[in-house]
N, C-alpha and C positions, 0 to 999 in steps of 0.2 A: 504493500500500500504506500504511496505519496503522502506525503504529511495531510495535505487537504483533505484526500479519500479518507483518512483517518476522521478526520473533524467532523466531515459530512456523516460519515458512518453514526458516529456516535450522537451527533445531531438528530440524525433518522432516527436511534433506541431511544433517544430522550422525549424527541418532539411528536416523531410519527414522521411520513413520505413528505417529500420536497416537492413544491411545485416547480414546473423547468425555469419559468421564468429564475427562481431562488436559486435554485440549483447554477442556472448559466453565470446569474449574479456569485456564484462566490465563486468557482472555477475562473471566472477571467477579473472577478477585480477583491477576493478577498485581501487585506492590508498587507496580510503575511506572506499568504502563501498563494496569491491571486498569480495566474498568467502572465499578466499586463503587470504586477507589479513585482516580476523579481528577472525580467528579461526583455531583450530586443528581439523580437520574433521574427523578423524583416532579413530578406534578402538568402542567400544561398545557401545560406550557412543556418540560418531559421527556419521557420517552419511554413511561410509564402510571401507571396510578392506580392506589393501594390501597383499599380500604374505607372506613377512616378520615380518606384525603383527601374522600370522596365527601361524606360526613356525618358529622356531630355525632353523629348517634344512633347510629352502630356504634359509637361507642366507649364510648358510656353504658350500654348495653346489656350488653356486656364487665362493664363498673362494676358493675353492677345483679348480674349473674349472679358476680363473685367476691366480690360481698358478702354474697351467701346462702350460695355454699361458705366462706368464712371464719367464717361463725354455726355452719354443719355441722361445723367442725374445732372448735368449739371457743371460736374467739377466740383463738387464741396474737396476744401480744405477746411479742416483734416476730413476724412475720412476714413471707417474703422476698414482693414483686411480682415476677418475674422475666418479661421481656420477650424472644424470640430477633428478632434481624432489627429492631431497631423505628421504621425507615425513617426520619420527621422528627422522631420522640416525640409526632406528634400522637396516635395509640391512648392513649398512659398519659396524657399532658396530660388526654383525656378522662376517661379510666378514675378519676384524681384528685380533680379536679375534681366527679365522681359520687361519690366516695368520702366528700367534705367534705360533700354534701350530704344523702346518704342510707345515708352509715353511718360517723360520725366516730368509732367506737372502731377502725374499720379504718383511716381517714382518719391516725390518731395511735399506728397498729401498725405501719405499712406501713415498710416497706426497699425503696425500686425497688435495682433491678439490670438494667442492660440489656447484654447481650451485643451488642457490635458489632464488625466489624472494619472497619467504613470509614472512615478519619479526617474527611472530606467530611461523613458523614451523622453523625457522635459532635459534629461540631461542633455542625454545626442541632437536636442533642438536646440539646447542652448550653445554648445561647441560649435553645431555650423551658422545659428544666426547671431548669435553675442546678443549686443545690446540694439539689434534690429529691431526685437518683440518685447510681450509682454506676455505672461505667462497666471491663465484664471484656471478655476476647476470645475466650472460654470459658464454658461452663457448669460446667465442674469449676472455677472459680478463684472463682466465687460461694460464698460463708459457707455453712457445713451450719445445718440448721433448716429449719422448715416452711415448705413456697411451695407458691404460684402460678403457675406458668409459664403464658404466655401465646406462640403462635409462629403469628403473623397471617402469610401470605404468605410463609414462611419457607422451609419445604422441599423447593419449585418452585424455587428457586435453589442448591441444593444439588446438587453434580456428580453425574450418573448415569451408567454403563455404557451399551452398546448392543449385543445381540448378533442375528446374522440367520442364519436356517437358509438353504442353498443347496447343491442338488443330495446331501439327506440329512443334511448337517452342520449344526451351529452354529460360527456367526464371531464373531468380536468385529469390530466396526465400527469403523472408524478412521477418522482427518482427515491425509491426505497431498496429496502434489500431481501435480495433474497439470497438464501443459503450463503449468507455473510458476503453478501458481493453485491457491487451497486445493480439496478435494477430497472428500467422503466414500466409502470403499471399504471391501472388505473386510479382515482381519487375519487373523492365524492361527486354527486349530480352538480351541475349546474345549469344555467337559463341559456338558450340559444336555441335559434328558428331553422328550420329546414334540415337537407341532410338527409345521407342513407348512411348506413350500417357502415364501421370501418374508414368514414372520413376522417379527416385532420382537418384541423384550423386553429391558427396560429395568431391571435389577438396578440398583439401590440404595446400598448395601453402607455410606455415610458418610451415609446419611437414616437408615438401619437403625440405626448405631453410638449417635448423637445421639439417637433416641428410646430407644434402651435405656440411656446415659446419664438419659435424663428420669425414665423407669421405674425404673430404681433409686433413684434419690433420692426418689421417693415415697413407694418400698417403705420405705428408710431412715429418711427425717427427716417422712415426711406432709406431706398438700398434695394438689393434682391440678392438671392441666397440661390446656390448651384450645386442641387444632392446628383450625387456619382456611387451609384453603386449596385450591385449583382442583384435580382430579382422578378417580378413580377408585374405585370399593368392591368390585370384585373383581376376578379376570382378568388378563388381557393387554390394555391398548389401543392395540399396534403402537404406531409412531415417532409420540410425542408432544414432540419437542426444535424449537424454536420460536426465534424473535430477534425482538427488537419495536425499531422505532426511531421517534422521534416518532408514537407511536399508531400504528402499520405495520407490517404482518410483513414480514419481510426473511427472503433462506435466511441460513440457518446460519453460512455460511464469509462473509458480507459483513460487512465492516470490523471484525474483532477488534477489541475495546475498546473499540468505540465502540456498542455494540447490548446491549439485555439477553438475556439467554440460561434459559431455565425450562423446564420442564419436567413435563407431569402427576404430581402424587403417585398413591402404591397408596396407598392407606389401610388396607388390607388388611394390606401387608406392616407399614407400622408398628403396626398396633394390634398385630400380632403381635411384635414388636421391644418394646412396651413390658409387653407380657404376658410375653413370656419372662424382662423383666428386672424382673419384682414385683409391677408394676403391675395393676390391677383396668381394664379398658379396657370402655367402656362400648360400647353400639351407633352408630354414627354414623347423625347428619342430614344435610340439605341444609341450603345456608344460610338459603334459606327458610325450611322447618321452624322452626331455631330463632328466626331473628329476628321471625318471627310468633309463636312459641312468650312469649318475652321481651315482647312486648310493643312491637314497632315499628310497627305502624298503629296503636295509641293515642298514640302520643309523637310521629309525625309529623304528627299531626292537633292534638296540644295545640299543638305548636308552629306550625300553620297559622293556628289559631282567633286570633290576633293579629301574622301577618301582614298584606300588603299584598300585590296580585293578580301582580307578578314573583316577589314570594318564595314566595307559593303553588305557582307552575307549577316554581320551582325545587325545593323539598321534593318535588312529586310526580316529578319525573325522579330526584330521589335515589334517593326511595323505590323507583320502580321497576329502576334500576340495581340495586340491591344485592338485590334481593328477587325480581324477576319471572323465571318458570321458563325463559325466553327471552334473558335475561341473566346475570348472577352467583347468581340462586338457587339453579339447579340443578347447575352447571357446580360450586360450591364447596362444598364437602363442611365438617363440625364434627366432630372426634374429641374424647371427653375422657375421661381417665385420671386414676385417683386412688389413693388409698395402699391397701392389703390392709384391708377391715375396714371404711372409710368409705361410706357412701350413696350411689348414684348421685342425684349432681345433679342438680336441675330443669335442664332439662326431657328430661334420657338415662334417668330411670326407666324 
């Protein structure tokens, strides 16, 4: 057993069964022995990639697309960057660095803010950006005024419910044990409409809270907010709760705290989460979509045209990781919301 599986264990004989949401919550953020708070999970040597580890150009692209909504607002100086999740600060490193170069009035606006709660990963943000940013454990503890919110791969790791109909009812799905070993089973009844035998469905409820958090602040202070991440645009898509360990799915209940834990988003339900809280929420894309949209088969070609024949075959494996409808194109959805009144952004016209 891992120190956690221990805790959990004995939590289960004291308490009785874990809801998943409880259970996700302490596998990836308990103080001690949480995931997120005793490692860097990131890159080849971890247990997966984000986008922005893949390539340069996702995160320039990012760059390119808040420096057109920044034109659209306006121009307010200052202006919040607001980052959720922002793994090593390689996204805003980019995003910056695009900023100095093709739009220094945003370049010499910008306020980073990174919401973090892992000391591990606030460290590796503070080595690459120093004294660029400012460092909350919150979206509310961020300065009021106009932003950007930015949440790359953010709401896949945000604890989900789990509930399963059987023989007419809904359950809530739980982590207990059986023959001393973690478990998933059913839990008591709960309230929920429709459904045949054997579904899953995956309520939300702190993904919901946090984009209606987003959405008001838009509605409030102006700005528009750009969620990136793996999931769904309408429906139910049954038991999408996953564990990755060195690039490898693993079940569920193997080695608390030591495996990452995610989950498909509804984009559905947040566009709806940020609509009921102000916000103007535009249509979503694939990731493809947009990053063909922005402009990524020109920029991985500029930057080929003075490569050398490894770094070529390397940009074309990027490019096709983040883009090709067989990989992260289509599988990763774009939502963006902006304040009551503002233009939908290129390219969610």
């Amino acid at each position: 057993m891992t120190p956690l599986e221990r805790l959990i264990a004995e939590t289960i004989a004291a308490e009785g069964p874990l809801t998943i949401d409880r259970y996700m919550g302490l596998c990836l953020g308990h103080p001690r022995y949480g995931y997120y708070m005793t490692r860097d999970p990131l890159g080849e040597k971890g247990d997966f990639l984000t986008a922005p580890e893949i390539s340069q150009v996702f995160g320039e692209l990012i760059g390119v697309w808040a420096a057109e909504l920044w034109r659209m607002m306006g121009g307010p100086d200052p202006v919040s960057i607001i980052e959720l999740g922002p793994g090593r600060g390689t996204l805003m490193a980019d995003m910056l660095r695009t900023f100095k170069r093709a739009a220094p009035g945003l370049a010499a606006a910008a306020r980073v803010h990174l919401v973090e709660t892992s000391p591990v990963l606030e460290a590796r943000q503070r080595q690459l950006l120093g004294a660029a940013a400012r460092w909350h454990a919150r979206l509310e503890d961020v300065p009021d005024g106009p932003a950007i919110v930015i949440a790359n791969e953010f709401f896949d790791a945000i604890p989900n419910r789990q509930i399963e109909r059987r023989q007419g009812r809904w359950h809530e799905r739980v982590v207990g044990l059986a023959d001393g070993q973690l478990a998933i089973g059913l839990g008591a009844p709960v309230a929920a409409q429709g459904g045949e035998d054997g579904d899953i469905r995956e309520p939300a409820p702190a993904r919901g809270a946090i984009a209606g958090a987003i959405g008001a602040r838009l509605a409030r202070d102006g700005g528009a907010a750009l969620v990136i991440d793996y999931g769904h645009l309408a429906g139910q898509a049954g038991d999408t709760l996953q564990a990755m360990r060195g690039h490898r799915f693993v079940p569920v209940t193997a080695a608390p705290g030591e495996c990452d834990l995610t989950s498909h988003v509804d984009f559905q339900a947040l566009a709806q989460a940020l609509a009921e809280s102000g916000a103007s929420v535009c249509r979503p894309l694939s990731q493809r979509q947009f990053l063909l949209a922005m402009g990524s088969e020109a920029r991985f070609a500029q930057l080929a045209a003075t490569a050398d024949a490894p770094t070529r075959d390397m940009l074309a494996r990027q490019q096709a990781r983040l883009a090709e409808p067989s990989q992260m194109g289509n599988l990763f959805k774009v939502l963006a919301a902006t304040a009551p009144g503002l233009e939908a952004p290129y390219p969610f016209q």
